[in-house]
N, C-alpha and C positions, 0 to 999 in steps of 0.2 A: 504494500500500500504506500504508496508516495504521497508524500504531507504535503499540503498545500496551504498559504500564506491568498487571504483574500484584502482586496485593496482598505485600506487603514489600520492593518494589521501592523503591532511592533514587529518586526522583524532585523537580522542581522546579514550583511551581505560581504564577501571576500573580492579585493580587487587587486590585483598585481598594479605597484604603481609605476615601478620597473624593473627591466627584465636585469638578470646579472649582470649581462654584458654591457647594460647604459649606465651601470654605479658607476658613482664617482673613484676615479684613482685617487686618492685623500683617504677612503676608506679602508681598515682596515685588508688586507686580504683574505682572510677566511670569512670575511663581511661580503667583499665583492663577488665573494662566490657563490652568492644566493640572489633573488631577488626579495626587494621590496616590498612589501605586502602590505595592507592595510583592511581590516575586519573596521565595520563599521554598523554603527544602530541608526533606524532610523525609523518612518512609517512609512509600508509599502503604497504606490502609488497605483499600482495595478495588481492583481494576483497573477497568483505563480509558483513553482514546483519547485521544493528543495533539491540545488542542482543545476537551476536554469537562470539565467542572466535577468534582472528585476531589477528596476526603478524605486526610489526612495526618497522622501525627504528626511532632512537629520534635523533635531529640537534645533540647529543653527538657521536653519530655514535653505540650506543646501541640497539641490537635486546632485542625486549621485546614483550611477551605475554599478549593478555587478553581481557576484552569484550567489541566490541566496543559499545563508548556510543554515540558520535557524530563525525558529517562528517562535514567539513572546521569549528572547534569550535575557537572562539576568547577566546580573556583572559577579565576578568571578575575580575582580583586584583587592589585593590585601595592603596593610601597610605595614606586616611584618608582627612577630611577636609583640607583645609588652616590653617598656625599659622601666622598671621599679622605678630609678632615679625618679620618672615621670609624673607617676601616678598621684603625688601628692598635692601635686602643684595646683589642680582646679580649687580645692580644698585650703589650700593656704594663700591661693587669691583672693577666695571669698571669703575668708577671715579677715584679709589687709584691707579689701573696700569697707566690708560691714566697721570696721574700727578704724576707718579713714585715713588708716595710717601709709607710708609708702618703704619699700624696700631701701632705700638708701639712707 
């Protein structure tokens, strides 16, 4: 059964932006030996078959081409464990306002 994405659907879409051979010589070499890629979200503008080349606008208000990969896809970025050192710090901001005091 092949999923299909119908027009105002979130969906996510893959575009080569360029191929290996167009990277810059600047970049690294085992960099230049791939290409470019970019996954991108946006709301389909027409439906379409995951797999098949699809039209999108992005929340920027950008029309963008390319193939869709996924239909209502989440985000999947982290910003890495916890740093202890961190965790105190909302906690003893909101001590320094409420007591109008400042750090220096």
């Amino acid at each position: 059964m092949t999923r299909r994405c119908k027009k105002g659907d979130w969906v996510e879409v893959h575009q080569v932006i360029l191929e290996a051979g167009q990277r810059s010589t600047d970049v690294p070499e085992d960099t230049s030996e791939v290409p470019l890629e970019a996954w991108i979200k946006g709301w389909a503008l027409a439906g379409g078959a995951v797999g098949q080349k699809v039209e999108i606008q992005t929340p920027a208000g950008r029309t963008v081409n390319g193939v869709l990969t996924e239909i209502s896809p989440g985000y999947t970025h982290a910003y890495g464990p916890s740093v202890p050192e961190l965790t105190p710090i909302g906690r003893e901001l909101r001590a320094m306002l409420k007591e109008g005091r400042s750090r220096g």
